[in-house]
N, C-alpha and C positions, 0 to 999 in steps of 0.2 A: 504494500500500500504506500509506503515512504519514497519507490521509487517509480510507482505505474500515476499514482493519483497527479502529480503536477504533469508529466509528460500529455496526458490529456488538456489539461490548461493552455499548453504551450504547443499543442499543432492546433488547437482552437486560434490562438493569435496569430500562428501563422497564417491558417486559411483566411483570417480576416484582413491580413496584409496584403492577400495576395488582389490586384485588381483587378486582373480578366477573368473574368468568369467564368468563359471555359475550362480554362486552366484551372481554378479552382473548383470545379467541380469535377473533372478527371482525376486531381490529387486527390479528392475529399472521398470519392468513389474508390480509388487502392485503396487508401490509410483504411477504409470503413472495411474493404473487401475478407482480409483473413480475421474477420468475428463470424464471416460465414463457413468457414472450414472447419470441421471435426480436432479434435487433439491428435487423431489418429493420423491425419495430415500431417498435421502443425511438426507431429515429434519425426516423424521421417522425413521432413524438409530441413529440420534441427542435425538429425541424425546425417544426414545428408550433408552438413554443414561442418557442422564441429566433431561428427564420428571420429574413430580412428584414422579411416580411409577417406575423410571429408575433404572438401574442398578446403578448410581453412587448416586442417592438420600436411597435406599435401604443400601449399606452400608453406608453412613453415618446417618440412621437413625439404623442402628444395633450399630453404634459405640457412638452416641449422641443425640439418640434418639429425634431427628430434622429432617426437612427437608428445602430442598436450594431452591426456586423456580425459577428458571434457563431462564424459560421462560414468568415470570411474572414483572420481575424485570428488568430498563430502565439499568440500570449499566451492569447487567449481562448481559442484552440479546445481547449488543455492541459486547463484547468478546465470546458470540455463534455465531454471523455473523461474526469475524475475525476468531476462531479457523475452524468454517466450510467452512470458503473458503479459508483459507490455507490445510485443510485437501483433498479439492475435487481439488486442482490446483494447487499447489505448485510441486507436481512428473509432472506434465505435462511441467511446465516450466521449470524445472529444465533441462528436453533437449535440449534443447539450449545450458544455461551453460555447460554443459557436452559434446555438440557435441566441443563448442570451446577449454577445456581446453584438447580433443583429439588433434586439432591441434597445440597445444603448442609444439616446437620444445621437446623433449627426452633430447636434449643434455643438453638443461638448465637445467633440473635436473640434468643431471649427474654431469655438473659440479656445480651444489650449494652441491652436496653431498663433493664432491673432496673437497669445500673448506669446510667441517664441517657441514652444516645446516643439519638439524635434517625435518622431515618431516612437523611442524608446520612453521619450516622459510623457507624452500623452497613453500610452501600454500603463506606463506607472501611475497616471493621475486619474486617468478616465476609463480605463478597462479596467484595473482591476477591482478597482472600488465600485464598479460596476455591475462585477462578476460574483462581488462580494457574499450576498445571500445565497448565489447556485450554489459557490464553493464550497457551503458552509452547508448545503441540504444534501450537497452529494458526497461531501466529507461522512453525512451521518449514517446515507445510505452503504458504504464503503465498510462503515462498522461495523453495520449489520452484516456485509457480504464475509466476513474472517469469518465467521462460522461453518460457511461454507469453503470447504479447505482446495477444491478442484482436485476430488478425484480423477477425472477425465486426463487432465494436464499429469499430473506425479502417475498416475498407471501405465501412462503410455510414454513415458521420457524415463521412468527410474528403473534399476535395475537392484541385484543381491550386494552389490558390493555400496550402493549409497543410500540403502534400507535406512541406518544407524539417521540418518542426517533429512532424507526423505520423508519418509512414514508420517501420514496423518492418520489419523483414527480410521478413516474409514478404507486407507488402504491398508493398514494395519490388521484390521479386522477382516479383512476380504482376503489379506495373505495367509491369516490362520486358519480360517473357512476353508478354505484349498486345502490347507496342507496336513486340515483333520479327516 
């Protein structure tokens, strides 16, 4: 939550920087795209990536003749279950943020421009204190969602060797179901 909740905040301001239209509705349409794909996708695109035999262990074993094991390792495998579920959800929330800062009054920016603010202090003076009450509703909805631990995500990315560091309750209890 500490590192998925603001990256939504922050391709919301991007999409709203962007001014053709087009364009941002072809970026808004990918970023929003893998909330529709399964886990079962997501972790063999993952797998695909950072595997052993991935594309990103391949160059670095062309450059250092190494390799990372991405999926074997309790350290690592935390920030494959944070990157992969900022990657499949982060464009999905981010509508919200972006339905809101559409209702942001125009004028407030026009006039933080009239007094000088550059694009980054109008973000600081008038989006976010604008965005202030979402942030704060879907901060609480975000609370509620910890309980739900994403079985789907940890069943189909974890493995025997990052059980210790993995395991939530409910894959926890579906490993021992199996294995009674």
């Amino acid at each position: 939550m500490i590192f998925s909740f603001p990256v939504a905040i922050l391709i919301a301001i991007f999409f709203s920087e962007i001014k053709n239209k087009k364009i941002q509705r072809m970026i808004q349409t990918i970023s929003t795209f893998p909330h529709f794909l399964s886990w079962v996708l997501v972790a063999s695109l993952f797998f695909n990536i950072f595997g052993n035999y991935g594309i990103l262990n391949n160059i670095i074993n062309s450059f250092f003749d190494s390799k990372i094991s991405f999926f074997s390792s309790p350290s690592l495998f935390r920030w494959i279950l944070i990157l992969s579920y900022i990657w499949k959800e982060s464009g999905w929330n981010s509508i919200i943020y972006f339905a809101a800062i559409c209702g942001i009054d125009k004028s407030l920016y026009e006039a933080a421009k009239l007094d000088g603010a550059n694009s980054i202090k109008c973000i600081k003076h008038v989006t976010l204190p604008g965005l202030k009450k979402i942030i704060i509703a879907m901060f609480l909805i975000q609370i509620g969602n910890i309980f739900t631990a994403g079985f789907g995500q940890i069943y189909n990315l974890y493995n025997s060797t990052v059980y210790s560091s993995a395991d939530v309750l409910e894959t926890y209890i579906y490993r021992i179901m199996l294995l009674s």
